[in-house]
Each structure stands twice: as C-alpha cells, then as structure tokens.
C-alpha positions in Angstrom: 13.5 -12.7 13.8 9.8 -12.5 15.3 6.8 -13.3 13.0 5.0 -10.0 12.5 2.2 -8.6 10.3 1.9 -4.9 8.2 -0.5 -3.3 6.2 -0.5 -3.2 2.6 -2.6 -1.7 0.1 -3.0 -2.2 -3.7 -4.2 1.5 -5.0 -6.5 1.6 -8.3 -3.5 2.3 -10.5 -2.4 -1.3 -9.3 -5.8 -2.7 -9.7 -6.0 -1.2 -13.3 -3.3 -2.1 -14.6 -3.9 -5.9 -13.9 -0.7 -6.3 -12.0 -2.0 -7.6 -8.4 -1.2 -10.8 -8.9 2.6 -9.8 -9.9 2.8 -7.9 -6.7 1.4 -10.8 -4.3 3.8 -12.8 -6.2 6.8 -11.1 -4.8 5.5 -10.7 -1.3 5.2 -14.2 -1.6 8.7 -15.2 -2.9 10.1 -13.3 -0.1 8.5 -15.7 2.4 5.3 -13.5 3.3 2.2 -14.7 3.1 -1.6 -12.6 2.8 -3.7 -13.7 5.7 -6.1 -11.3 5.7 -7.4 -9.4 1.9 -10.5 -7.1 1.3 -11.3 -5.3 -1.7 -13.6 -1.8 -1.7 -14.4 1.7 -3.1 -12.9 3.8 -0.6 -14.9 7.2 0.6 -14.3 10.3 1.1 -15.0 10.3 5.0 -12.3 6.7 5.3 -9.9 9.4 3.0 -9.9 11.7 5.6 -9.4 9.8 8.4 -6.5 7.5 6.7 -4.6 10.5 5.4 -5.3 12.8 8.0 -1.7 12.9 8.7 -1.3 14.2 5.2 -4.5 16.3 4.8 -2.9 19.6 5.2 -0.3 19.0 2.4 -0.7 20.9 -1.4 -0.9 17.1 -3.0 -3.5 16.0 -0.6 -6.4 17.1 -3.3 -4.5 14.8 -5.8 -3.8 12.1 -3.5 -7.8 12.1 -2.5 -9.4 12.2 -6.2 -7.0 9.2 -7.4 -7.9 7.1 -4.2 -11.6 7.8 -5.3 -10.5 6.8 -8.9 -11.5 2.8 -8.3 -11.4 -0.2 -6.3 -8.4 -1.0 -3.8 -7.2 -3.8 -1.9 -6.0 -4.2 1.5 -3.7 -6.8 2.9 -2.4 -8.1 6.1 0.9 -9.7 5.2 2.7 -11.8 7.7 5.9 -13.0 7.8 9.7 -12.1 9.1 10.7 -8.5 9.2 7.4 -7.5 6.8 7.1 -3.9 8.0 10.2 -2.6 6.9 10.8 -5.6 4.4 7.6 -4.6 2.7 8.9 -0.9 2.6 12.3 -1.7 0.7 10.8 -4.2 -1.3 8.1 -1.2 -2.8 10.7 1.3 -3.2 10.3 5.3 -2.4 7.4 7.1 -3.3 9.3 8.9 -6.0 9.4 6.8 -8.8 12.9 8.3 -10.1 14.4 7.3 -7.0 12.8 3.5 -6.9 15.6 1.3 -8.0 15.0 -1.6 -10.3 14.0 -4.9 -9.2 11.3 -2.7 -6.6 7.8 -3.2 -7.1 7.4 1.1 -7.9 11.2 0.7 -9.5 9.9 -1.9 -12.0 5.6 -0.6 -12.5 4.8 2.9 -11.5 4.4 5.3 -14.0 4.4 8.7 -11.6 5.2 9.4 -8.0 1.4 10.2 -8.3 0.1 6.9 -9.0 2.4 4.9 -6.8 0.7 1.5 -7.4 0.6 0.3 -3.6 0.7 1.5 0.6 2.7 -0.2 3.1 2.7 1.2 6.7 6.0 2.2 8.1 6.0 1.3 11.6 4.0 -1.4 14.0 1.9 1.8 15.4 0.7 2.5 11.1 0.2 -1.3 11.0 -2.5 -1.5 14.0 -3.9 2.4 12.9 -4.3 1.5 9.3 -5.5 -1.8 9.6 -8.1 -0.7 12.5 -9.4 1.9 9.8 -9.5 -0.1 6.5 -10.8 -3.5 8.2 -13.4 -2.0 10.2 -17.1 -3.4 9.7 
C-alpha cells in the first residue's frame, strides 16, 4: 500500500483534557507519523468555511460555540492507509457506538465533544488542510 497523508485535528475537549499526547501515541504505534502540526484559536469566519458543509444542520450552533471554546491542533499524518485508518482508529462520532480500544470509544465523554477530526476522503484531506494551514 501507497504512502499517503490526512488531516487530523485535536478539538479543545482533547486539548483540555491533557490527552494529546495519548492520541499522537496511537497514531504513532500504528506506524503513522505527524509531519506537519499547528496549534490556534480558531474563528468564526475559518468555522464557516470548514463546516460549511454542515452549516445548515440544527447542531451547527453547538458544533460552532465548542470549536470557539479553546485552542486546537491540526495534523498532517503520514503513513499507509492513514485516511481511512485514522477514521477506524477514532471511532464514530457517536460516542455510544465507538467501540473500545478507539480513541472516542476509550476518551469522549459526548457525541458533542468528540475529542478529535479526521477527513474522510483524499478530496477532505487537500480541502481541510488548504483551509487550516493557510498563512
């Protein structure tokens, strides 16, 4: 399998908590490495552009108040099969359905505060990436 790169990004609930170093850990002892890493306070206009897809949506108010809630940071992870790799190793966005041994299955505490982002196709990877790595 091709070498290939995806998004991820730690949310404030992550950050909080003091658990980033746990969740590199595990990208990392699945063979993935962080090449890239930036930390910010996201805004509201960066919110609207990298949810647009969502914007519409009854949760996007609550989805936009706890990005705004604190710092966040975004990762390029390379590696073997990292876009959908990254996916299954996060678990579901619904916390009742993230199975043990995930990284929402084992640390999230609501669907709400889902701890972390990772894109879910090559298209998300160069989108996302474009938006949250741009100067």
């Amino acid at each position: 399998m091709a070498k290939e790169r995806t998004f991820v990004m730690l949310k404030p609930d992550c950050i909080k908590r003091g658990i980033v170093g746990e969740v590199i850990t595990r990208m990392e002892n699945k063979g993935w490495r962080v090449v890239e890493a930036k930390s910010k306070v996201l805004e509201a206009g960066f919110l609207y552009e990298f949810y647009d897809h969502i914007k519409e949506r009854p949760y996007f108010l609550d989805v936009f108040n706890y990005m705004l809630s604190g710092m966040v940071l975004g990762l390029i992870v390379e590696g073997e099969d990292t876009i959908n790799g990254m996916r299954r190793l996060i678990g579901p966005t619904i916390i009742e359905e993230a199975a043990p041994g995930t990284i929402r299955g084992d640390f999230a505490v609501s669907s709400a505060n889902s701890l972390i982002h990772a894109s879910k196709s090559a298209e998300n990877v160069k989108k996302e990436c474009d938006i949250f790595f741009r100067v």
